[in-house]
N, C-alpha and C positions, 0 to 999 in steps of 0.2 A: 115600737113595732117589734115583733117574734121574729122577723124574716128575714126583711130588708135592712141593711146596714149602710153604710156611707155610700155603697158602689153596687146597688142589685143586693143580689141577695149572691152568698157567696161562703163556702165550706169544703169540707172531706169528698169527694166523691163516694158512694154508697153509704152515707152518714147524711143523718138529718140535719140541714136541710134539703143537700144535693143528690137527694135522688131520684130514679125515673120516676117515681110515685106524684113528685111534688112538681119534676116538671110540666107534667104531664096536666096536673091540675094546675099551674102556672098559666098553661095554654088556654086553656077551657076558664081559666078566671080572667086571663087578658081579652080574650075575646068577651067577655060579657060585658067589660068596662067596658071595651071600644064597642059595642051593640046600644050602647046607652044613649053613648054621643053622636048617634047616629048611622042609619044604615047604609048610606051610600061607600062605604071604607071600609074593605072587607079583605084587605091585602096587608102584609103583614112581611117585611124584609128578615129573614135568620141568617145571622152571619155566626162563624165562630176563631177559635184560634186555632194550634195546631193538639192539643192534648188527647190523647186516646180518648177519653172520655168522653169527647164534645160529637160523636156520632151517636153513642147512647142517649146524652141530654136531649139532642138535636132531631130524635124519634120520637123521642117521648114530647118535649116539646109539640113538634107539628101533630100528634096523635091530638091533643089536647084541642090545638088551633084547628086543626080539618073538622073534626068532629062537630065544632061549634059553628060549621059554616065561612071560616075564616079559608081565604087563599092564601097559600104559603109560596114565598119567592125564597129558592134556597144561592147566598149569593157565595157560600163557601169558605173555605179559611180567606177573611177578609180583616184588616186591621177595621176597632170600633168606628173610628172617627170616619170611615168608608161605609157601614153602616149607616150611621146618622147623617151619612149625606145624602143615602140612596134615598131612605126615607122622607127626604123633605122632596128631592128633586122628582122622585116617581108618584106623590101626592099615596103614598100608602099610610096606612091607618098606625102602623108602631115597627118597631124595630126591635129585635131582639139580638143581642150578642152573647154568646157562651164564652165564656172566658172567666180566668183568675186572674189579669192580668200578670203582674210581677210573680205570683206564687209560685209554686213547685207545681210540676203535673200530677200530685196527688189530690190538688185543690181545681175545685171547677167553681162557675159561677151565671150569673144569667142578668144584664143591665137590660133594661128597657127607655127604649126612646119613644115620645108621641110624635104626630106627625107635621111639628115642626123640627125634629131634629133634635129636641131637647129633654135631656132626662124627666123621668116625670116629677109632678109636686107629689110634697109628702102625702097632700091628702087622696092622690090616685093611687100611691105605695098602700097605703092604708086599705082602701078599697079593695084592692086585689088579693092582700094579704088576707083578708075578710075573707074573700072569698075561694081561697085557697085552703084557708082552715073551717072551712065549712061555718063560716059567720052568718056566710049570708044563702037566700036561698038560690038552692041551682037552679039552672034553667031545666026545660023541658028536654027532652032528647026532641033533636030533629028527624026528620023526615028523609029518606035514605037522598033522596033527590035534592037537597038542601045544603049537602055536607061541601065541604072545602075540597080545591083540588089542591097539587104540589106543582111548583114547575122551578125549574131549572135555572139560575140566570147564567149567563154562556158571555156574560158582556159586561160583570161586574166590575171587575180589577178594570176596563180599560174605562168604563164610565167615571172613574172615582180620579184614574190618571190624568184623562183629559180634565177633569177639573183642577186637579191641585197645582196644575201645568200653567191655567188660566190668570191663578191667585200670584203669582207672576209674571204675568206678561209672557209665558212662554221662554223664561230665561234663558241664555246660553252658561251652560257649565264648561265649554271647551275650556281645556289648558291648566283645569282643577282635577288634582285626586282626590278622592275620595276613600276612606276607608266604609263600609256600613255593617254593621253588626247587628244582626235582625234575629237572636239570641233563638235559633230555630223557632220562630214565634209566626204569628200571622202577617208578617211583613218578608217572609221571606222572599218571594216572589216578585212584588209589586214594588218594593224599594229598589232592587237593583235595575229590573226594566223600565222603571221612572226616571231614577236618576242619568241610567245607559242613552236615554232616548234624548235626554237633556245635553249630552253631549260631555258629562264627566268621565273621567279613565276611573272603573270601581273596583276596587278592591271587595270581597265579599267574607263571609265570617259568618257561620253557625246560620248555612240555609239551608241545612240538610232536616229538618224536624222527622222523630220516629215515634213521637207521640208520648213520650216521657222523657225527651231533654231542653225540652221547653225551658227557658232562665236559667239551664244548669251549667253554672262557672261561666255564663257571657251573656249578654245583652246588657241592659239598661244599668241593671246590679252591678257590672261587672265591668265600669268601661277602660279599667288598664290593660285589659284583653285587646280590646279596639289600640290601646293609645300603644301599645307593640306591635301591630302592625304597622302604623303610622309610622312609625319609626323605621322600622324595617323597608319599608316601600318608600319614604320620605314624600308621604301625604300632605295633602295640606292639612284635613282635619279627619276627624273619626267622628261616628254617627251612627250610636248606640241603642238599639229601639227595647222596651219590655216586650213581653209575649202579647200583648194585641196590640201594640205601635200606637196606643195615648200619649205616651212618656217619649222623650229621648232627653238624652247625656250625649252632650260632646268631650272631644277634647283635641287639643289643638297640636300645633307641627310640631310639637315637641314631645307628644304623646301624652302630655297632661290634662286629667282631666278636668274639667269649668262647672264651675257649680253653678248649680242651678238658677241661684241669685242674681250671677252674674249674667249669666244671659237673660234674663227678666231684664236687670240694667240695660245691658244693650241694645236690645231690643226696644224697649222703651225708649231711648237717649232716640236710635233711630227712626221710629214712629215720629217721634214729635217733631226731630228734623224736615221728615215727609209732610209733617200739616196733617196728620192722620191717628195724632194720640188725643181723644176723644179730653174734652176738660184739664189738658195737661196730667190726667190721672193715670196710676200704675193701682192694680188690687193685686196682691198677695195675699197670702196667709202669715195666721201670726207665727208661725216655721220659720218664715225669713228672715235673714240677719239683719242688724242693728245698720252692719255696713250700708247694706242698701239703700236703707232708710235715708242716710246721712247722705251717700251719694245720689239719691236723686233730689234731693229738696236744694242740695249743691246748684242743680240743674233746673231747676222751676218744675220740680216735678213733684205732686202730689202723691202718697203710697196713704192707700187704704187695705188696712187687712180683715181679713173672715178668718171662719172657722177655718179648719182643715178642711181641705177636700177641694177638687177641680167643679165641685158642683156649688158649692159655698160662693166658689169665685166667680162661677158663671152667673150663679139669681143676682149676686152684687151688681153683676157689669149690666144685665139687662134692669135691673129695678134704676140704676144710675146713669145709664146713658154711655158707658165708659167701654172704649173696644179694645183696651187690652192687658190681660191676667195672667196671674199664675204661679205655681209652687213651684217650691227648691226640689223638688222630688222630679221635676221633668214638665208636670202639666207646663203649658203656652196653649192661651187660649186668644187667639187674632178673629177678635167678635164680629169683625169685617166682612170673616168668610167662612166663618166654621160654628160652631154649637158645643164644641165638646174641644177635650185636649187632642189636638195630632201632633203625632213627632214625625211625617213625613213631610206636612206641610211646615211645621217649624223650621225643621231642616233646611227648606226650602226660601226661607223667609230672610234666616242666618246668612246664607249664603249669597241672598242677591246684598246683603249691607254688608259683605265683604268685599262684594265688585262695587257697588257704590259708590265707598267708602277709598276703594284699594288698600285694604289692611289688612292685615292676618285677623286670627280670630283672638289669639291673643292681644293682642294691639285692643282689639274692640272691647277687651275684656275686663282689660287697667282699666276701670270704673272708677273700681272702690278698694275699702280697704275691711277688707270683714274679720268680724272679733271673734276671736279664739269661741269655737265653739264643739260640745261635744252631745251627743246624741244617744242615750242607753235605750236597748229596747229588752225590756224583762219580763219573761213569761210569770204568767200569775194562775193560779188556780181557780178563781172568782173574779169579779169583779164591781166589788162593792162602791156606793158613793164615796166619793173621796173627802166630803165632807162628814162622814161618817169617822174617819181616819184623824185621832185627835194629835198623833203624835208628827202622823205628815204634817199636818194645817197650822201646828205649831212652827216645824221645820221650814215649811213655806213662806210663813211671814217671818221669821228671821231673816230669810235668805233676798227679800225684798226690800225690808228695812237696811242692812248690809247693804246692799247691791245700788240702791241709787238710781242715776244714771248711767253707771260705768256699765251694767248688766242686765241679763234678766232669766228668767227661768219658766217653763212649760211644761205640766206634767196631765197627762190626757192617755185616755185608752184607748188603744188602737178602733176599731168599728169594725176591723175582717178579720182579727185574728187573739185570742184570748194574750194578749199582751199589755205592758203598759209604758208608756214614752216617759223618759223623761231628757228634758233640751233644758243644757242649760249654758248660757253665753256669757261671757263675760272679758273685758281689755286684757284680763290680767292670765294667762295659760293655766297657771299652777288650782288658780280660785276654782279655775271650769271643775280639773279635776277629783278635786276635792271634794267639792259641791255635789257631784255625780255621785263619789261614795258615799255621804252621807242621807242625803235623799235614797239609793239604793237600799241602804243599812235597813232606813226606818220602814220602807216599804217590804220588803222580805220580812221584814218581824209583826208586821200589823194586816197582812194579807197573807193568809193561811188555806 
């Protein structure tokens, strides 16, 4: 696909592909897929984050959707996973979110949800993108009488509350601080009146968004931002959201932050305790550390990994039966109650197995013991097959043959950003290192 990438379709603002032009036909191409699947679903949820640009998309957008007949519910800077709720529980036909999540507010983006809440299959991306690029043929102009109206929702943020409120029993947070970093993103609002209502004493951090400080120096990126207040206030934990609140990063009373793995572990460890981890199984990606691995099998716990991506984890969990995923990166996907990654409901999930439990988050966190790992991300000009690349694919099966069990390595292109990854892990610190320059070396000299 031309368009769509791991996450929507997702770029530059005023750069192809993110511009009004394309959202616009975006709108007018999603409504022809959803006209196909039938006419009775003719509503359509827009949510977005806080970036100057998402009133422009968010025009052009609904010009596209009214036009084709489509009702538009505008539900406002809402975190995604608030989206894909609205969408299943108001029985509306798709859901769109503007957002780059993590990126800078240079970058804008646009995910689409069907009306189960769930990203769509690659083969409705395809369709739309068809019809986006003029693949396929347009519809007819309607009939002035025919066109979509807009309407307002005035009850978003507290419909999506009272639900995540639910997905705990209503828990009591009395007697807990809280730090929460909502990185001026689309959680600004709705995270601290969540948690406040909960009854935690909140600490707040970067809830002022101006439309271009969106992830700049805090949020999800950035959570020793979060872990200095923790300290300063002598929080229990901190709770770091990206710019539309998929993701979160903790980190604990000591201002450290928890990787990601690790709360996977925990999580997982206390699911299963509940009688609520689907098949004794955890799905990760292959991102996650060896530690994991090791410490859940410690535990009768099965780790299946996918591709990269919170969507990779999610077709796993429903094709398998398994309810609960997730990446080192922040996704937690609790198949229970959600569709997609929330880092409000995680939050939420975290903290009722610290009352549980009565343990700090650190305490929950001594898992495992994770192998020295290091993560390059290098801008590249192109990006060519890497099996194309004779001197990588050389370097790669050395580094394999070496590596054994002690280690392993991952080298993949980013899907939202003209860059390339390379993970590489291993018991031994110095090896990680090294490995990283060498792998770097050969790919700067063979991608040009």
């Amino acid at each position: 696909m031309k368009l769509f990438g791991t996450d929507g379709i997702r770029g530059r603002v005023n750069e192809f592909p993110m511009t009004a032009e394309i959202a616009l036909r975006m709108g007018k191409a999603v409504a022809s897929v959803l006209s196909e699947s039938g006419p009775d679903r003719n509503r359509v949820i827009v949510g977005k984050d806080t970036r100057i640009s998402g009133d422009m998309l968010e025009s052009a957008l609904t010009s596209g959707l009214v036009s084709m007949g489509i009702d538009v519910y505008f539900a406002g800077a809402l975190p995604t996973p608030a989206v894909a709720h609205l969408v299943k529980s108001m029985g509306a036909a798709a859901g769109m979110m503007i957002t780059a999540s993590h990126n800078p507010y240079e970058d804008n983006g646009i995910k689409v949800f069907g009306p189960d809440g769930y990203k769509l299959s690659d083969d409705l991306e395809n369709l739309i993108e068809r019809h986006i690029l003029g693949d396929e043929p347009e519809a007819a102009p309607l009939p002035p009488a025919q066109i979509g109206k807009t309407h307002r929702m005035e009850d978003a943020a507290s419909r999506y509350i009272e639900f995540a409120k639910q997905t705990v029993d209503h828990l009591s947070l009395h007697g807990l601080k809280v730090v929460l970093d909502c990185g001026h993103g689309a959680a600004y609002q709705i995270a601290p009146l969540l948690f406040k209502e909960l009854g935690a004493e909140v600490i707040t951090m970067a809830i002022e968004p101006n439309g271009i400080n969106i992830n700049d120096g805090c949020g999800a990126l950035h959570p020793e931002r979060a872990g200095e207040l923790v300290r300063k206030h002598q929080a229990d934990m901190g709770i770091s959201f990206d710019g539309d609140a998929d993701r979160v990063i903790f980190t604990d009373a000591n201002g450290q932050a928890i990787s990601g793995d690790r709360i996977l572990g925990l999580c997982a460890l206390g699911l299963k305790e509940q009688g609520k981890l689907r098949h004794d199984t955890l799905v990760a990606t292959v991102m996650s550390n060896l530690g994991l691995i090791e410490a859940m099998e410690k535990n009768g716990i099965k780790v299946v990994t996918t591709a990269v991506g919170d969507r990779s984890v999610i077709e796993c969990m429903r094709k398998n039966g398994y309810s609960f995923g997730g990446e080192n990166s922040g996704h937690l996907i609790f198949g229970d109650y959600v569709t997609t990654g929330d880092g409000i409901l995680s939050a939420l999930q975290v903290l009722r197995m610290m009352l549980d439990r009565k343990a700090t988050l650190a305490e929950l966190a001594a898992i495992m013991q994770e192998y020295p790992t290091l993560l390059a991300n290098l801008p590249v000009p192109s990006k060519p097959s890497l099996d194309s690349l004779p001197k990588l694919q050389k370097l790669m099966q050395q580094a394999t043959a070496e590596f054994g069990k002690s280690g392993r390595h991952l080298i993949r292109y980013s899907g939202t950003e003209n860059k390339i990854r390379v993970l590489v892990e291993h018991r031994e610190q110095a090896s990680v290192q090294s490995w990283i320059d060498q792998f770097s070396a050969v790919i700067h000299e063979e991608i040009r």
